[in-house]
C-alpha positions, 0 to 999 in steps of 0.5 A: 316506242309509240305503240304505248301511247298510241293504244292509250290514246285509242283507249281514252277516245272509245272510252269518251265516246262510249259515254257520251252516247250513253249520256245522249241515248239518256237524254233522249228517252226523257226529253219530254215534257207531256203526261201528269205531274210525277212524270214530269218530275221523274224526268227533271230529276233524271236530268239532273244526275244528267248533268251531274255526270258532265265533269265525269265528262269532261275529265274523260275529255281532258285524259283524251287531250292529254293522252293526244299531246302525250302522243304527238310528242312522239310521232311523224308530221304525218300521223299527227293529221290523222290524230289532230282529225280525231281530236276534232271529232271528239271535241266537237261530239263533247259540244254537242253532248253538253250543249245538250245536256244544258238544253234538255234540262233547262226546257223541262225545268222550264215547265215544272217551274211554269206548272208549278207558278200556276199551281200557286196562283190557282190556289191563291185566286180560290183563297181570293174567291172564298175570302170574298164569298165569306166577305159578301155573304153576310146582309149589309149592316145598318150603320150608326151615321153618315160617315159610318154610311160612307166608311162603309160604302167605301168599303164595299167600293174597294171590295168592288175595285178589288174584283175589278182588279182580278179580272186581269190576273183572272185573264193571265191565270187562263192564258197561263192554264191555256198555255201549260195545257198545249204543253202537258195536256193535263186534265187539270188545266183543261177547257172546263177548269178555265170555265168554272174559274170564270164562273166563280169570279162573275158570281163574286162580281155581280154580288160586289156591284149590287151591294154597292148600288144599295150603299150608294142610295142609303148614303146618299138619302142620309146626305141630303138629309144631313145636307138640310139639318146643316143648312137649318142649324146654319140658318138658326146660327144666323138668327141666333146671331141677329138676335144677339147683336140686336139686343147688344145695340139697343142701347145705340140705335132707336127703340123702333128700329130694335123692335122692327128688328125683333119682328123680323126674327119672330117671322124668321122662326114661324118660317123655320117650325115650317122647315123643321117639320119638313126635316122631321117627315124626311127624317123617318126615311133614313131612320129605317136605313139606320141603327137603333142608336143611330135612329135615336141619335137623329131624334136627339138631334132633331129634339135639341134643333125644336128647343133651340127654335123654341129658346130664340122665341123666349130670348126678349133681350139681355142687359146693356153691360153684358154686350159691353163686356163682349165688345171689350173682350172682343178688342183684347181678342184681336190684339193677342190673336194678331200677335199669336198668328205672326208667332205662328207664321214666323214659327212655320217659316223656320220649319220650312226652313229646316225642312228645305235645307234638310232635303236640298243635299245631295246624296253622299258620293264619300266617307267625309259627305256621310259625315258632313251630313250626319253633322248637319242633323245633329245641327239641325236636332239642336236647333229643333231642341232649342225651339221647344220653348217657342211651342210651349208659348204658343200654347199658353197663349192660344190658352189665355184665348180659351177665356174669351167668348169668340171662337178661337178654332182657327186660331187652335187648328194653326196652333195644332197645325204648327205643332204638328209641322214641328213635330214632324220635322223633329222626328224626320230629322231624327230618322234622317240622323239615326239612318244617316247614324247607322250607316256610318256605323255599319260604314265603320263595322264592315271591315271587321264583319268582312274579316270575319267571313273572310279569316275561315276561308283564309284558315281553309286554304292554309289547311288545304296547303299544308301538305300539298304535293302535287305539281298540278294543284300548286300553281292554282293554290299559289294563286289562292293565296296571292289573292288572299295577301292582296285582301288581307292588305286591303283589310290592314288599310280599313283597320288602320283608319279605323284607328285613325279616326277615333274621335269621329268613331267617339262622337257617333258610337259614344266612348264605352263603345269606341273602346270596345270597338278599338279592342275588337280592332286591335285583335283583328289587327294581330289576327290579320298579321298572324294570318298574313304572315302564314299566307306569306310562308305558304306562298313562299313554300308554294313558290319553292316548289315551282321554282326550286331549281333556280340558282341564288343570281337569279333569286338574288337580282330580282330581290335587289331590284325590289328594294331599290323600287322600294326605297325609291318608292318610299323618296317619293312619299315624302313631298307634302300633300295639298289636302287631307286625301291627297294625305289618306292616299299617300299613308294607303300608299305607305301601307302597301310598301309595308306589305311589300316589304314584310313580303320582302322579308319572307323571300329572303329567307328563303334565299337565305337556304342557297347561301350556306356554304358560299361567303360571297353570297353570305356577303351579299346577303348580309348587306341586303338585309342591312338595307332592308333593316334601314329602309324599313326603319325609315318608312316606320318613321314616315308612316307615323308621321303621315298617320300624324298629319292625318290626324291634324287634318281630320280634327281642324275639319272637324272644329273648322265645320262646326263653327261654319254650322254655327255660323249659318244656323245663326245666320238663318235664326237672324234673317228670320227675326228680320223676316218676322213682323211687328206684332211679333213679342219684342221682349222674346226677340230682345232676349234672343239677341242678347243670348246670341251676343252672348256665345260671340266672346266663346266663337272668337275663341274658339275661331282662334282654336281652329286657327292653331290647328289650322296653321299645323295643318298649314305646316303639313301641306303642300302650298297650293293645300297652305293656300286653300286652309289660309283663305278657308280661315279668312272666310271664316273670321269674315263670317264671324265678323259679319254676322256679328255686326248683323246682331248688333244692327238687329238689336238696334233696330229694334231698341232705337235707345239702346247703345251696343258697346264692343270692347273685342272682349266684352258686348255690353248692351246700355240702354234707357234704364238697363244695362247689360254687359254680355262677357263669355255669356254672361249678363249681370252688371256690378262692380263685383261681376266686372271685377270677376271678368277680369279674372276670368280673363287672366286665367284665360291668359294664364292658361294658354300659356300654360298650354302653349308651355306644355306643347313646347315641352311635349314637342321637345321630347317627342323629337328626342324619342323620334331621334333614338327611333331612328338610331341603328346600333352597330355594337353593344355600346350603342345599345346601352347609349340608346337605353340610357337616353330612354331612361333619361326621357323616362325620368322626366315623365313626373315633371310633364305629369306635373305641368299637365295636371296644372294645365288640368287644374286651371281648365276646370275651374274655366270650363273644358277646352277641346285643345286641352283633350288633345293635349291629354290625348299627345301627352298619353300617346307619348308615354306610351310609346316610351312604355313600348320602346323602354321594353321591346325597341332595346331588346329588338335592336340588342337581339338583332345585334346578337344575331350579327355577331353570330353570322 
């Protein structure tokens, strides 16, 4: 009875051991790493096919394992000894055979990836070596100046540096050729290679350093050259200089002294034609290391140096009016240089301002951080944007400058200097946003790409299980498929707050594309449930044919447990949440019960084939899937609710956020004004505090906006999240507050005779002989305009209570269609009732139509509001979801009765 097993297990061994001695035999003739190139690859290509045959190998090991346990099974405790040895020895032959498979193929192909790195870097130092000779070959160039001298005695240095350099990589390359030659002793990396590299690179060097001592001399002749026309133009700049204030004060001071001062300047010049003949004989020197241009360049140079020293000894005096127009327009000079230089300096502090606060962030460690710093950019943009009238009244004023005769080069180079810092930060912070952009928007885009790499392998392993038979193969494509339903809920988690966050996705991506893109979210939504459902469906199948022999008890209990889990899970979830992730959590938390229980719904149907001919179990049966129908409406509705409270926390961080960064980039602007000196233009400053006046009545209203949706989201957490919303908000209105006392000081300050007049809904601003009254940003003063605010202020009014309407009638019908979602019918009466209230709802849609085209209507004429667009937002999601539930939720519900009345 044992013979069969035992000639086929004697079989698999000597069939195993066979190979592996073939395989070490194979091994052993081409374990060698000496001789030419092609040898060597001939082996590394042998070992390859080598370890190619290791799973040849090894299902020769596993048919010896299996052939073993097939025979212990049959055999006395005595024999097993003998065959437990003989498994030992043939695993431990397996060992050795593929440990040395791996090394004899790791070790060669270690040296053909050695041979062939060298190969590349030798041909890289010839490239390097002939560049160069190509390079040095050429005589030096005569050159048209001093800087073109020293460009190119820069040039011949980094070539110099360069060869330098190539002697440590020079060194490595012989080491690796010494090294590679112990190795394979071939030729061509033998001693006499080695040398001629050496040869060749000293060669290189030697031209490289005396082409660099030669630079090194002519530039420095033409330095000190230059060194002595700069210090004779000095000179004459000096005399000139005397000369002029001479003939400007002789008006002032005696005639003698001017003319004792005149003498002086005459033996100044004797002395200077001394010094400029010298300059021309140590002129011809460098001439003769220059170009021709160059050359005659100097001699222009030195021919204007001989007129301006024969103009000082023609220059006798000019007229008394002359120096007192100089010394008048020199006063006007320093009094708008003053001014310009505090612009600039004030100007240049703000910059750095916004520079720092750009680089004092940390790195994003979140989604929200991302998001939070992208709108600090944007922040930062605008403020940069608005700043851009300040450059352009540096420049009139550093133009109105030009007319004057002093020289106004400092005064030009702050001015450019300053442009360029703005420009500077202007494009870092629009790199910084676009970089910060992007990444939001691949942030945004991965988990559709993701899904696109992932849906072929998910469609491959459908195809591969389709008619899958083998038991052996099933538990493994069972686990395929588990882990794919796991990735595919984790998808349906991105894609829902994906969905979530559209107003985000609509201030980064624009609206044309957010509709794209929520489209392209929608189909790979339903693909992601197409392919779920049939990963569901295989699993199940996979399930049944592991499992097929169990009874309905021991399917049924298990199913009964799950959803008893369930629902206990689903209780939980219904404690409010103390802030907006503890709220993604629990809605993540929700969809993951929802996986459950389509996962739910899938065994039971596979349940449902032990129950055909049983009425105990159909009862059973029957009531599961009542509870499971409960249940599952259940979660649908606090889903939706979560998904809600979501939305209302994300749009009051949104509003709550950006009136903080008002807050603090006002802040700043207000403490530069108070940094900024006297000289500063009072009129620019006067008019951006009243500007700023301006936008208070709008923050205040805006403050009460962000109130509203912060006492919702009040509503939706939990008390200790009720607690940090209340004292965020009173953080908020404090801030408000102060900072409008601040602007109010600061104005005040700088108009002592001005009188700021808050009436909460107006700033009106009284001075001497002007009058400016700031309401909702304006700044006109007439009976007609005040009589305009008070209109403007009662369609304000009216249109809050227009809105507060709307979202009271808007609330009523949602809880009434809520209601009818939550209604299970139990006959078809039920069903008719459920449609009648649909239509009922249905036919007050023209008078909510009505209201809000109203609301539409007022709101234009007094600007957009951003609780008008969510109001326009619930009022479409509601008519929506009635459109859905009129067609699918009484045909679902009226199905799902049928099919109770046919069981």
């Amino acid at each position: 009875m044992t013979q069969q097993p035992q000639d086929e297990f004697d079989t698999s061994v000597e069939n195993a051991e066979a190979w592996m001695k073939a395989i070490q035999e194979r091994l052993r003739i081409n374990d060698n790493t000496k001789g030419p190139r092609s040898a060597l690859e001939a082996r590394l290509r042998e070992t390859e096919k080598i370890c190619a045959l290791e799973p040849e190998g090894r299902l020769k090991m596993d048919l010896v394992l299996m052939k073993a346990d097939a025979l212990l099974r049959c055999i006395s405790e005595e024999e097993k000894h003998e065959i437990l040895s003989k498994l030992k020895d043939i695993k431990a032959m397996w060992e050795e055979t593929a440990i040395y498979i791996t090394h004899c193929h790791s070790r060669i192909e270690w040296v053909w990836l050695h041979w062939s790195e060298y190969l590349k870097a030798q041909d890289e130092f010839y490239a390097w070596i002939h560049n160069m000779k190509v390079t040095l070959e050429p005589d030096i160039e005569l050159q048209l100046g001093l800087k073109e001298k020293q460009w190119q005695l820069s040039h011949s240095q980094v070539l110099l540096n360069d060869v330098l350099n190539q002697s440590v990589l020079l060194e490595r390359l012989l080491e690796e050729a010494a090294s590679l030659f112990n190795r394979i002793g071939d030729p061509s990396v033998d001693e006499d290679v080695q040398k001629k590299m050496k040869v060749e690179y000293e060669e290189i060097k030697a031209e490289a350093q005396c082409r660099v001592k030669l630079l090194e001399k002519i530039t420095k002749e033409h330095e000190q050259y230059k060194t002595n026309v700069d210090q004779f133009q000095s000179w004459l700049n000096g005399v000139t200089e005397r000369l002029n204030c001479c003939i400007g004060e002789t008006t002032k001071s005696p005639a003698d002294n001017g003319l004792k001062t005149l003498q002086n300047i005459a033996k100044d010049v004797k002395r200077g034609e001394k010094k400029l003949k010298c300059l021309e004989v140590q002129s011809t020197g460098v001439i003769q290391n220059t170009s021709p241009q160059g050359a005659g360049k100097m001699k222009d140079e030195l021919e204007e140096l001989r007129k301006a020293l024969e103009k000082l000894k023609l220059i006798s005096g000019e007229e008394e009016e002359r120096m007192h127009k100089i010394l008048k327009s020199e006063s006007a000079y320093q009094s708008q240089a003053r001014q310009l230089e505090a612009e600039i300096q004030e100007f240049r502090k703000m910059l750095q301002r916004l520079e720092d606060d750009l680089e004092s962030g940390e790195k994003p460690k979140s989604e929200e951080d991302l998001v939070a710093l992208w709108r600090k950019y944007i922040a930062t943009r605008a403020v940069l944007a608005a700043e851009e009238s300040k450059v352009e009244r540096l420049k009139a004023q550093l133009k109105e400058l030009f007319r004057f005769s002093q020289n106004v080069q400092p005064l030009s180079d702050d001015v450019i200097t300053a442009v360029q810092e703005y420009q500077r930060v202007k494009g870092k912070t629009f790199k910084m946003s676009t970089g910060t952009e992007t990444e939001l928007r691949q942030s945004f885009q991965n988990p559709l790409q993701e899904f696109q790499l992932w849906k072929p392998s998910a469609q491959r392993l459908l195809d591969s299980t389709a008619n899958v038979a083998e038991p052996s193969l099933t538990h493994a494509f069972l686990l395929q498929t588990e882990a794919c339903l796991a990735q595919s809920s984790q998808f349906k988690e991105q894609l829902m707050m994906l969905q979530l966050k559209k107003d985000l996705l609509s201030s980064i991506f624009g609206e044309e594309r957010v509709k794209s893109l929520l489209v392209e979210v929608t189909d790979t939504t339903k693909e992601r449930e197409f392919l779920h459902k049939s990963l569901l469906q295989r699993r199940s199948r996979l399930q049944s044919l592991v499992t097929q022999h169990k009874d309905f008890d021991g399917g049924f209990v298990p199913l009964q447990k799950k959803l008893s889990a369930v629902r206990a899970k689903v209780d939980v979830e219904n404690e409010p949440q103390p802030d907006l992730l503890g709220k993604e959590t629990r809605l993540q938390r929700l969809q993951m019960i929802q996986e459950e229980l389509a996962e739910f719904i899938v065994q039971m149907e596979e349940l449902e084939n032990l129950v055909q001919s049983n009425p105990a179990h159909r009862h059973k049966m029957n009531q599961l899937s009542s509870d499971y129908q409960t249940l599952k409406r259940s979660l649908e509705i606090i889903l939706a609710r979560t998904a809600k409270h979501v939305r209302e926390h994300w749009a009051f961080n949104n509003k709550l956020s950006d009136l903080q960064r008002w807050i603090t980039m006002t802040e700043r602007k207000l403490e530069s004004y108070q940094d900024a000196s006297a000289e500063r233009n009072m009129e620019s400053r006067v008019a951006d505090l009243e500007g700023l006046l301006a936008e208070f009545p709008g923050k205040e209203i805006q403050l009460h906006l962000v109130g509203a949706h912060g006492q919702l989201v009040i509503e939706r957490s939990s008390p200790e999240g009720a607690a940090h919303v209340h004292t965020a908000m009173n953080q908020l209105t404090e801030s408000l507050r102060s900072l409008k006392k601040m602007t109010i000081s600061l104005l005040s300050s700088i108009q002592p005779n001005t009188t700021v007049v808050d009436t909460g809904k107006n700033i009106t601003v009284v001075g001497n002989t002007l009058m400016t009254g700031l309401a909702f940003g304006s700044s006109e003063v007439t009976l007609k305009h005040s009589q305009a605010n008070v209109s403007k202020e009662e369609e304000n009014s009216h249109l809050l209570k227009l809105m507060k309407d709307f979202e009271e009638w808007l609330h009523v019908e949602n809880d009434k269609l809520s209601n009818i979602f939550v209604m299970k019918p139990s006959s078809f009466e039920d069903v008719k009732a459920i449609h009648s209230k649909l239509k009922e709802l249905q036919s007050r849609v023209p008078e909510g139509q009505r209201l809000f085209e109203d609301l539409r209507s007022l709101q234009t004429v007094n600007g957009t509001s951003e609780d008008v667009e969510d109001l326009r937002y619930q009022w479409m999601l509601y008519k929506s979801k009635l459109k859905d539930s009129s067609s699918s939720l009484v045909g679902e519900q009226a199905s799902e009765l049928l099919v109770l009345k046919i069981l």
